[in-house]
DRENMAR-72361 format. One record per residue (C-alpha): z, y, x; residue in one letter. Coordinates in steps of 0.001 Angstrom, whole numbers, padded with zeros to 6 digits, always signed. Layout:
// residues N
ZYXa...
//
This chain:
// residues 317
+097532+096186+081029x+096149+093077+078621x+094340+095796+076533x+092747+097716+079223x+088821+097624+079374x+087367+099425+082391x+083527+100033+082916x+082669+101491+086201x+079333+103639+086078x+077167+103247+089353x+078986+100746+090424x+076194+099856+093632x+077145+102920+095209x+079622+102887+098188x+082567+103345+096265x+082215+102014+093454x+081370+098259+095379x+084921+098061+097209x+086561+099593+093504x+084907+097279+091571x+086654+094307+093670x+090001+096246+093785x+090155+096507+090012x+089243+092715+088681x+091324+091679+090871x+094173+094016+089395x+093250+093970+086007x+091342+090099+085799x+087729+089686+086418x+087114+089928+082380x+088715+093484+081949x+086190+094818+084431x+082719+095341+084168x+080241+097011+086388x+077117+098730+085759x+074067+100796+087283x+070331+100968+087700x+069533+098320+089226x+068572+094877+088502x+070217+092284+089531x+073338+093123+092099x+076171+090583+092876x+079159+090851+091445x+081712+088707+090437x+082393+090121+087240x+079619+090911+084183x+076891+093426+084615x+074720+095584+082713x+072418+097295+083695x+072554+101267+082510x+071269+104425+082764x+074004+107128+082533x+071542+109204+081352x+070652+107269+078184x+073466+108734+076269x+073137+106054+073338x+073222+103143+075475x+076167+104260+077294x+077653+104833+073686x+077044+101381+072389x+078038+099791+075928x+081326+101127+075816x+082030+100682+072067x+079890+097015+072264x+082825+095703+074940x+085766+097475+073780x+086168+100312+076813x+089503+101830+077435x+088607+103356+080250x+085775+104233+082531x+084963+105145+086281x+082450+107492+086213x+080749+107326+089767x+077036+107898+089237x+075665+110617+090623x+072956+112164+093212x+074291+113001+096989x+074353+116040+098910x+071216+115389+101058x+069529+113348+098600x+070248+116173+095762x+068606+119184+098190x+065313+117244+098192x+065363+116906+093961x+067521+119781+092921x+066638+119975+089266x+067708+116056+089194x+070563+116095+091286x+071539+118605+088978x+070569+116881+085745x+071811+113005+086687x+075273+114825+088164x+075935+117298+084824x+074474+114930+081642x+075613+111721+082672x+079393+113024+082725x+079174+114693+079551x+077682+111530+078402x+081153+110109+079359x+083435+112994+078474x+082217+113581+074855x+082587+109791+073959x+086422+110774+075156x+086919+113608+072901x+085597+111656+070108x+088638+109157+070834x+086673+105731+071725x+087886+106050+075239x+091478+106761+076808x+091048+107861+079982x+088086+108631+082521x+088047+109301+086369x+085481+111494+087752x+084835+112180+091799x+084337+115517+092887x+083752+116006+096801x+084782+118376+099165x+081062+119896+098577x+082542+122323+095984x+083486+124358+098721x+081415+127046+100654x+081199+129481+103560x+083783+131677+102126x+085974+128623+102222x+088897+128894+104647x+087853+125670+107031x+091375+124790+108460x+093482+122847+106017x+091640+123836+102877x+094383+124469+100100x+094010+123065+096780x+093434+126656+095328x+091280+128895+097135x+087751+130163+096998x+085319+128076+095760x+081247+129206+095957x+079425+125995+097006x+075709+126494+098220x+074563+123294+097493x+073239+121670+094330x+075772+118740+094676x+078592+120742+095548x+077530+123333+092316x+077470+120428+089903x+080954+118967+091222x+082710+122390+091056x+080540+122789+087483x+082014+119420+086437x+085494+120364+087382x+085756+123423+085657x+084811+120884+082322x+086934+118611+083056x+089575+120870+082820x+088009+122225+079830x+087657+118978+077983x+091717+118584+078557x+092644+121852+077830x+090613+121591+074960x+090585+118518+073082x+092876+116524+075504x+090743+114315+077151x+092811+112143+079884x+090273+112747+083130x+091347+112447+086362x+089618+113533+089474x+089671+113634+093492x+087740+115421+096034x+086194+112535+097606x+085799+113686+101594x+083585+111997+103806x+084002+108126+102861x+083519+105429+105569x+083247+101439+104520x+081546+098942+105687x+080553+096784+102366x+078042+099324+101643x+074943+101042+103425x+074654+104929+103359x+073709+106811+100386x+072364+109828+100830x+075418+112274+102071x+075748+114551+104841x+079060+112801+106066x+076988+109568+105802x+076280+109422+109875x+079992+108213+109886x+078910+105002+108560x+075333+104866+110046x+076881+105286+113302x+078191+101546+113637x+075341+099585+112343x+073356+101110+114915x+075787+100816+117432x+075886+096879+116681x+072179+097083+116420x+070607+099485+118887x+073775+099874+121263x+072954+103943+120417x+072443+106480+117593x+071105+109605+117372x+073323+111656+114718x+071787+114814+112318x+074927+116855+112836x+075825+118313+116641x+078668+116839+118318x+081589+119484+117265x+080950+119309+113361x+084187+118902+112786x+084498+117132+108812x+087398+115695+106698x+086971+111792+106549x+088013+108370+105085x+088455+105037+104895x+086938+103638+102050x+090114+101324+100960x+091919+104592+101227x+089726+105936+098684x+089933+103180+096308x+093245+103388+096598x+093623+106831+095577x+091136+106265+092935x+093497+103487+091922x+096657+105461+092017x+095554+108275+090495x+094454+106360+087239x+097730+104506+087119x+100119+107502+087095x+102193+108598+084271x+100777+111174+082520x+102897+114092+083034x+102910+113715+086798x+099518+114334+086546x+099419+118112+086829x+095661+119052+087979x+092873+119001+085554x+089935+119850+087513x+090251+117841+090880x+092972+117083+093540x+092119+117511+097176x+093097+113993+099018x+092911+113501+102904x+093253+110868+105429x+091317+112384+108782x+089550+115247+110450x+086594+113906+113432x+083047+114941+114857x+080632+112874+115885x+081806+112959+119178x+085091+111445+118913x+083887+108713+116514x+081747+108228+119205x+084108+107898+122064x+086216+105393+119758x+083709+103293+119354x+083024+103866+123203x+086159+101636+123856x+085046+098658+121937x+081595+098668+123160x+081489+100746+126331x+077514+100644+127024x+077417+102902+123382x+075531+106074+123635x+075257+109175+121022x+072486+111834+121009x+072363+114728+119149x+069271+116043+116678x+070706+118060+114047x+068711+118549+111184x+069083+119977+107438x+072225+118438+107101x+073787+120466+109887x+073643+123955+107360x+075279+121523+105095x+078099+120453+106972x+079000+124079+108625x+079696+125048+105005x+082227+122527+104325x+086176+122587+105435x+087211+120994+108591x+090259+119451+107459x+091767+119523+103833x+095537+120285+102572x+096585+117939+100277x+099959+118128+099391x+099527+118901+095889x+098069+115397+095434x+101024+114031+097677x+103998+115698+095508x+102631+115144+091856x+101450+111449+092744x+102816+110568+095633x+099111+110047+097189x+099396+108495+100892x+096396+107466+103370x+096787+104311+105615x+094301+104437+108122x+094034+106660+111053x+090385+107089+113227x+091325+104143+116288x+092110+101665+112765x+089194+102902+110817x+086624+102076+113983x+088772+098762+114577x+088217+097449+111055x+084394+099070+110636x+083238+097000+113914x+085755+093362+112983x+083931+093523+109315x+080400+094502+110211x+080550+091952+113200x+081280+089530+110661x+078518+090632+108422x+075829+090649+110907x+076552+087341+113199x+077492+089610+116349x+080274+088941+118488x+082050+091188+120219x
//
């Protein structure tokens, strides 16, 4: 573990705050360093800031500071990507074969790369989604994840690249605001119900969707890295699941910690979104090959959201 050298790529997004924490403190705080866009976040280990899309900088960062391997976690959401399509699909497509290529070339062992329960479509079966089945997404995000899979695979198949990948369902934490997906209410929902006492969600109260806790996620982004090799049997992307909820039983959860709560409905563009996507997810490949398990149920994921995010904003229960 002395020699390993991770760089996580958007590292301000809402995973990649909580997985920058998990891994310095795994690996040391000078094994680990974070980058993205932005200026001048907090973290407690080095940043740079770095555009995924400026394929020589990411090239001399990683060579520069000695990268073993990187967390590739930049990329443009569902909703977000629907209102700039042609960037969704450029930031989501370049910026990993940025990363993979610098792989093939040998300078770095081993990558992980999200995909998202997005790559699957209408044609989907909904109920406990197998890993196998058919896959036509109808959204630009969910195109470029099942895109990015199928080169994944490719780049290990073909040159042997060591890239891992999950399908990232809806992820819920509380160290992070929103950004920009259609399972995003899910987080949303208790700021304003600390805030405002009420929140009107985008999707209808029945949209059932496949959901977790983000130190679940971590976790399995974690796990996943640190498995041997040959256990390690899926290419493209493993499903992973925790949960299945719609807004109204989130809503009725948090119901019993603040009883005066109250949830509207207004569904908007999201809603075609969401009706697209499974309603719960099989995951057993993921559990056999390496030995993937979740922790948190919906009554501990509201219980920890509210404890945290009272802490965060001065509110007492």
């Amino acid at each position: 573990m002395s020699d390993t050298r991770i760089l996580v790529i958007g590292a301000c997004g809402q995973v990649g705050t909580e997985l920058v924490e998990n891994l310095a403190y795994m690996y040391g705080k000078d094994a680990v360093i974070a980058s993205d866009i932005k200026d001048d976040p907090s973290f407690d280990v080095e940043y740079i800031k770095l555009d995924v899309l400026d394929r020589e900088k990411v090239r001399s960062t990683i060579v520069d500071n000695k990268i073993t391997e990187v967390y590739h976690l930049a990329a443009l959401l569902s909703a977000t990507a629907e209102q700039h399509p042609e960037f969704g699909w450029k930031l989501n497509m370049e910026g990993l074969f940025n990363v993979l290529d610098l792989a093939k070339e040998g300078i770095l062992k081993k990558i992980f790369w999200p995909s998202s329960i997005a790559v699957f479509g209408p044609t989907t079966p909904r109920q406990d989604t197998p890993q196998r089945t058919v896959i036509e997404p109808t959204t630009v995000y969910g195109i470029s994840k099942f895109a990015g899979e199928r080169w994944c695979e490719y780049y290990h198949n073909r040159w042997g690249v060591d890239v891992r990948s999950v399908r990232y369902p809806g992820l819920i934490g509380y160290k992070s605001l929103p950004g920009g997906g259609t399972t995003d209410y899910a987080v949303d929902i208790f700021h304003q119900a600390l805030e405002k006492g009420s929140y009107e969600c985008f999707l209808s109260a029945e949209t059932a969707l496949p959901m977790m806790y983000m130190s679940d996620a971590v976790k399995a982004t974690i796990d996943i890295m640190q498995a041997p090799t040959e256990q390690i049997k899926n290419r493209s992307s493993y499903n992973i699941s925790a949960m299945s909820f719609d807004p109204a039983s989130i809503g009725k959860e948090i119901q019993k910690h603040i009883p005066d709560f109250t949830i509207s409905y207004a569904p908007d563009f999201r809603q075609k979104i969401a009706d697209n996507w499974p309603a719960s997810i099989d995951d057993t490949d993921a559990r056999t090959d390496w030995n993937w398990q979740h922790s948190y149920d919906l009554p501990d994921l509201v219980d920890d959201m509210l404890k945290n995010l009272r802490t965060q904003k001065g509110v007492s229960a």
